[in-house]
Backbone bond lengths (Angstrom), bond angles and torsions (degrees), N, CA, C in turn:
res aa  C-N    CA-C-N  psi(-1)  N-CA   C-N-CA  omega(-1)  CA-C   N-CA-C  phi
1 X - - - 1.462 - - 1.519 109.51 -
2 X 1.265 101.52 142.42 1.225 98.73 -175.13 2.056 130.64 -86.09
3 X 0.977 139.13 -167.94 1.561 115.68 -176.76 1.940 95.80 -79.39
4 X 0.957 110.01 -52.98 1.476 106.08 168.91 1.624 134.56 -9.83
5 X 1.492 98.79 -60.58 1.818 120.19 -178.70 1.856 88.00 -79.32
6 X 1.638 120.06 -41.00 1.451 103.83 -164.30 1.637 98.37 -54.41
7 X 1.384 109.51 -40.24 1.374 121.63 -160.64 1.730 110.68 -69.08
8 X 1.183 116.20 -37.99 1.222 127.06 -178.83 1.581 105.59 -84.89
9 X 1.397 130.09 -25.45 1.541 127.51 152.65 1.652 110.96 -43.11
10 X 1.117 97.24 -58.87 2.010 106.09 -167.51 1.259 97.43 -66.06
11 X 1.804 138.22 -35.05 0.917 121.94 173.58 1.501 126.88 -49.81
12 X 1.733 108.12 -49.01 1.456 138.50 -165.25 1.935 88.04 -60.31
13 X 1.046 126.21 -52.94 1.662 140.61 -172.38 1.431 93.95 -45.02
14 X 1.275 97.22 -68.73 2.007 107.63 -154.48 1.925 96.75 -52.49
15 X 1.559 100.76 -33.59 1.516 113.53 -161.43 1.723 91.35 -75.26
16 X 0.864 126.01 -39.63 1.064 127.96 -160.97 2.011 98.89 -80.20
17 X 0.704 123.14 -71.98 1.739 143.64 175.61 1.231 88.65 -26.34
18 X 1.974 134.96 -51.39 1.045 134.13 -158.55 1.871 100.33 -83.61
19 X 1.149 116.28 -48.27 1.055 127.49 -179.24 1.837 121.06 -47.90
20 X 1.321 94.62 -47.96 1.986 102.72 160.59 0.869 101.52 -88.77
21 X 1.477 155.06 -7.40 1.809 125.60 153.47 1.568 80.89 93.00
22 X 1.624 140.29 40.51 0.922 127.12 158.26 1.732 125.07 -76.10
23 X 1.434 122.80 132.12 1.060 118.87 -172.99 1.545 111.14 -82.70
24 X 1.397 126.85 156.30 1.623 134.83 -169.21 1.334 104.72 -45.57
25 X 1.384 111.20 -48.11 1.712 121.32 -170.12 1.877 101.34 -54.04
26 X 1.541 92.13 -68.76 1.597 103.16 -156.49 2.155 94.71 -60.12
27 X 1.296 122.49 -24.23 1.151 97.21 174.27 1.285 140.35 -77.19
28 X 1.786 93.86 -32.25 1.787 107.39 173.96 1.684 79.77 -59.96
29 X 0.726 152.84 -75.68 1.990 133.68 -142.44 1.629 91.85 -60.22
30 X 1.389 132.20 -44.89 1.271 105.31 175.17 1.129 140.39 -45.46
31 X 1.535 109.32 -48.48 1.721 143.22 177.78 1.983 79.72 -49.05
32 X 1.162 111.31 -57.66 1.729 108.33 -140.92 1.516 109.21 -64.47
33 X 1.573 90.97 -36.00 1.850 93.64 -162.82 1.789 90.14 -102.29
34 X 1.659 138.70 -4.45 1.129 116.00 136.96 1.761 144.08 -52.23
35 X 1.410 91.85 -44.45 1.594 102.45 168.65 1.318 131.09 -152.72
36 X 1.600 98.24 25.95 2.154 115.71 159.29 1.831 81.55 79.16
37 X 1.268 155.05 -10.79 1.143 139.21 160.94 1.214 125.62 -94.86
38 X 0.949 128.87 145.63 1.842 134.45 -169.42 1.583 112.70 -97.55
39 X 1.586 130.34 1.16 1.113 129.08 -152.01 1.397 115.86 -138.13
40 X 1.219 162.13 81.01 1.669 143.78 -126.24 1.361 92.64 -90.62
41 X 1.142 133.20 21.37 1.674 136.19 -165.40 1.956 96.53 -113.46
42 X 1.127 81.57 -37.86 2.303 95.56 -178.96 1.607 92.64 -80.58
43 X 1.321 134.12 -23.71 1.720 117.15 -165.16 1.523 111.48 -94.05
44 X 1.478 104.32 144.37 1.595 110.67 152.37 1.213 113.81 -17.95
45 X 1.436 121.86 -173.00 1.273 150.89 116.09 1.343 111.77 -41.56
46 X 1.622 107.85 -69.25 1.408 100.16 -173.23 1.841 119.76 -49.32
47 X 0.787 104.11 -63.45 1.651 132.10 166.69 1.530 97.03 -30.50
48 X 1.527 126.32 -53.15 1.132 110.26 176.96 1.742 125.66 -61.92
49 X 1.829 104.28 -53.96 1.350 110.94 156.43 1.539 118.85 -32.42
50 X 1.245 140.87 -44.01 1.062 153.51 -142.74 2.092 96.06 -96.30
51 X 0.965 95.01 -52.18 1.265 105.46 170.24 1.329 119.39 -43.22
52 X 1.803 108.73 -79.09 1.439 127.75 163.57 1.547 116.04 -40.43
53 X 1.284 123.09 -14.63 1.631 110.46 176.61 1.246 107.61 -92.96
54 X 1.593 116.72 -31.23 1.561 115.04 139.88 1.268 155.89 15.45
55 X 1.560 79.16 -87.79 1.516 115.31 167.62 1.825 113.67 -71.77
56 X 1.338 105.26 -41.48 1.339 96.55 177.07 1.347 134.78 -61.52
57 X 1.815 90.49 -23.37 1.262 111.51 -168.42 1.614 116.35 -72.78
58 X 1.657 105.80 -31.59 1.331 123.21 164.29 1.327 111.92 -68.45
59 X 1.321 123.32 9.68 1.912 108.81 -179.33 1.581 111.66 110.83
60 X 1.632 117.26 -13.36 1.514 99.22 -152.81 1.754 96.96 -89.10
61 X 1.443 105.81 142.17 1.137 109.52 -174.19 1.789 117.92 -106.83
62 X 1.129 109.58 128.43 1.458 104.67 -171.05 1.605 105.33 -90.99
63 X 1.294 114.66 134.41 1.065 138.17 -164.61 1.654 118.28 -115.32
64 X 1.768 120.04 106.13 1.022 111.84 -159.06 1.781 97.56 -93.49
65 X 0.810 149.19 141.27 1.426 162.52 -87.40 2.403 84.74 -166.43
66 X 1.469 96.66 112.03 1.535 90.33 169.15 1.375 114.30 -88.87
67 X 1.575 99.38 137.55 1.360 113.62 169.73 1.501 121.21 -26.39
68 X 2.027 138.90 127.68 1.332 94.45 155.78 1.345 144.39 -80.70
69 X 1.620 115.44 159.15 1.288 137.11 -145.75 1.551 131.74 48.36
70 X 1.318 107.47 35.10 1.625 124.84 172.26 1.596 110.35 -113.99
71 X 1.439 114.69 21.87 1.241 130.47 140.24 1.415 116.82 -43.25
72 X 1.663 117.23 129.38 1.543 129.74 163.87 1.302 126.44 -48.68
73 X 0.927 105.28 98.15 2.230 133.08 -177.45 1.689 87.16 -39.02
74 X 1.449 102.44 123.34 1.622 108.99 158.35 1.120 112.30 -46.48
75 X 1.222 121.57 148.68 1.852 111.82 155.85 1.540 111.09 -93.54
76 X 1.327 93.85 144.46 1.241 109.44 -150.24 1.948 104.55 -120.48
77 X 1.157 119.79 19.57 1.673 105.92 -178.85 1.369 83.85 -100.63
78 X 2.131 97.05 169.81 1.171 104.85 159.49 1.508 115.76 -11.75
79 X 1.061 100.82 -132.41 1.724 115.38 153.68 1.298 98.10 60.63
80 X 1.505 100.30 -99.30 1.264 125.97 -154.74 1.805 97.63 -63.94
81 X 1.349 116.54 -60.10 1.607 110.12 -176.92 1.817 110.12 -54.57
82 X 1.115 126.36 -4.49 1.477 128.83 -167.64 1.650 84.51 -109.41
83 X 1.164 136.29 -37.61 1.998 128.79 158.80 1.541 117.70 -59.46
84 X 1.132 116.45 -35.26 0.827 134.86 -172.61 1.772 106.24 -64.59
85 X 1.343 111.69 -75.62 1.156 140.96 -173.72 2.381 100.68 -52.51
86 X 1.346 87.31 -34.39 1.785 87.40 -176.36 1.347 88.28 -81.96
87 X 1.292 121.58 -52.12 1.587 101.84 -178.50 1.382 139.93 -56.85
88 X 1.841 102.93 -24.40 1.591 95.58 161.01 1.794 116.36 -93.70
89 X 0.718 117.48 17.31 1.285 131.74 165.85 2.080 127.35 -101.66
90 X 0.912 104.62 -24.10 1.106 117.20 143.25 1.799 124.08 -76.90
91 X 0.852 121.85 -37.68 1.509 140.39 150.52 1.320 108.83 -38.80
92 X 1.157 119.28 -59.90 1.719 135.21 -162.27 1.698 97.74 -66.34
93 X 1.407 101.77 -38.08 1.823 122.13 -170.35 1.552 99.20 -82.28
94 X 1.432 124.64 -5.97 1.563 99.76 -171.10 1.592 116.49 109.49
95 X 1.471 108.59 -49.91 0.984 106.61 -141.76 1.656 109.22 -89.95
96 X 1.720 112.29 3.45 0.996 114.50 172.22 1.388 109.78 -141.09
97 X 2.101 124.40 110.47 0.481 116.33 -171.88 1.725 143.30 -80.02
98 X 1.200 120.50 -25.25 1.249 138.32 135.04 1.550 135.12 -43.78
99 X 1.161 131.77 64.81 1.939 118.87 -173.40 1.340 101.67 -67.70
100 X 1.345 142.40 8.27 1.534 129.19 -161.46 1.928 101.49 -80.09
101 X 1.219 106.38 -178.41 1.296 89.29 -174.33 1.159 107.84 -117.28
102 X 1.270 120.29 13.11 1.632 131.22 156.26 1.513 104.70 -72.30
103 X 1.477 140.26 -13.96 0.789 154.12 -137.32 1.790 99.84 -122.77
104 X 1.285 96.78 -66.41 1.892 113.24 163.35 1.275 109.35 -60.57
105 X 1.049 132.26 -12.81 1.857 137.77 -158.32 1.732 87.48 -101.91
106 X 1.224 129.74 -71.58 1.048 166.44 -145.93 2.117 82.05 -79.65
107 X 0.913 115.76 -77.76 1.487 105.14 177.84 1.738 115.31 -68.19
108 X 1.372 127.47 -12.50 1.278 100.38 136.33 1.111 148.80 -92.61
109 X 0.961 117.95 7.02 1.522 128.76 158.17 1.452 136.99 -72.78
110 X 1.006 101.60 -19.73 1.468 126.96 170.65 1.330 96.18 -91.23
111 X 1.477 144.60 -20.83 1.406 158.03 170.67 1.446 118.48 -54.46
112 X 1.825 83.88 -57.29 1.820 101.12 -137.99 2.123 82.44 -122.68
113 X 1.619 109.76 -30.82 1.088 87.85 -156.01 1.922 133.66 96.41
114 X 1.699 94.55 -26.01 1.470 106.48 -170.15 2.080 83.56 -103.75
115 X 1.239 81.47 153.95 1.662 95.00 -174.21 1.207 126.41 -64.50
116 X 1.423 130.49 -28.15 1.355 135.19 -170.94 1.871 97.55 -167.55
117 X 1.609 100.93 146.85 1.533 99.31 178.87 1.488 117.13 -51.94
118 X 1.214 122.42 -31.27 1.286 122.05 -162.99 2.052 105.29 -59.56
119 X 1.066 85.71 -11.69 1.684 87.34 -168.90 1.198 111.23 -134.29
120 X 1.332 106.54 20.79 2.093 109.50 142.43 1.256 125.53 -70.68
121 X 1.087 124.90 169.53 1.515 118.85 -162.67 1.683 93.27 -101.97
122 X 1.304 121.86 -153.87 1.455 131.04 170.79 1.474 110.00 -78.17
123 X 1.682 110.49 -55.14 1.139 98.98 179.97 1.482 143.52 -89.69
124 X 1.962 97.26 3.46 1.200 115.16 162.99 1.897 103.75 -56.63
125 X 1.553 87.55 -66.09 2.242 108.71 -177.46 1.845 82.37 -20.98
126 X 1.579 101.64 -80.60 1.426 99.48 -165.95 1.155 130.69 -12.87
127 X 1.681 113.98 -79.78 1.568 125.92 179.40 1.233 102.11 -43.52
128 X 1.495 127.80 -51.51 1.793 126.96 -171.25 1.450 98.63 -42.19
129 X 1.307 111.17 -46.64 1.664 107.73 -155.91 1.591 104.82 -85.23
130 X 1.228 122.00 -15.70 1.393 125.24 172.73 1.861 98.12 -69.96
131 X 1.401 114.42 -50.53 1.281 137.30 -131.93 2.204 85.27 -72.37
132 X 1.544 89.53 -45.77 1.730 106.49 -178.78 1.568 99.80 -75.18
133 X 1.129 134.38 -62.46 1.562 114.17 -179.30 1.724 129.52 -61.70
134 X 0.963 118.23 -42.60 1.658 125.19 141.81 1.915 95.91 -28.41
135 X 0.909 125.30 -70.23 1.850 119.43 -160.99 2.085 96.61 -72.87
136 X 0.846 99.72 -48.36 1.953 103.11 178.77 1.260 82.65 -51.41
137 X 1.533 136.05 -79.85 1.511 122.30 -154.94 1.521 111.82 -64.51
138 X 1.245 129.66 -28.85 1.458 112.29 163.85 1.484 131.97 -53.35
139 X 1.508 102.48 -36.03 1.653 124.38 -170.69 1.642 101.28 -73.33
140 X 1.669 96.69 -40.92 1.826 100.35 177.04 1.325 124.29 -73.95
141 X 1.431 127.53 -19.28 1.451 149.59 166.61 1.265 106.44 -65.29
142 X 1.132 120.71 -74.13 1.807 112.50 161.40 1.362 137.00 -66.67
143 X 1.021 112.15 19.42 1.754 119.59 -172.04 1.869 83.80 -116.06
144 X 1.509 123.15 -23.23 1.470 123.03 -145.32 1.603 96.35 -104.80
């Protein structure tokens, strides 16, 4: 391995230690009784790996960081801008407090099952858009 990955190990550690809210004390005993050293600056590679499985093992989750602009492309057909559009409009009404589209993503999936609108089919889009005007006319029935 090269000094790079050693370097980006000790990073993954510190990230990790911070991430469980580990205090200075309770980690030097981790560091110690993982690999008899108290310092991730004194360890191998191995020793570092050894560490980090550790850490995983306690919960810490490594988090790969997206490229910028390798963010998920809106969907963009009919369809989707006509879901789109009931969902901030229901929003506008109250009745939906979140408009973000982690928010719309997240309520179709619980819908459709499929992860994000962009990757519903037509006749999934469909039902959504039945599924959102059915809820506007409830919200408009009692607002009326």
């Amino acid at each position: 391995m090269s000094t790079n990955d050693r370097a980006r190990l000790i990073r993954l550690i510190h990230v990790g230690k911070g991430q469980l809210k580990l205090e200075d004390e309770v980690y030097r005993k981790l560091l110690q009784s993982a690999t008899g050293k108290t310092s991730t600056t004194e360890m191998r590679v191995d020793q570092l790996e050894t560490v980090l499985a550790r850490l995983k093992k306690l919960g810490f989750k490594v988090r790969v960081p997206k490229a910028k602009g390798e963010q998920r492309r809106l969907a963009h057909t009919p369809q989707d801008r006509k879901i789109r559009a009931l969902w901030l409009e229901l929003h506008t009404l109250g009745a939906v407090r979140d408009p973000s589209e982690a928010a719309l993503n997240a309520w179709v999936k619980r819908e459709t099952g499929v992860e994000a609108l962009q990757w519903a089919d037509g006749e999934q889009a469909s039902k959504l858009i039945e599924k959102l005007k059915m809820w506007l006319n409830r919200v408009n029935r009692t607002d009326g």
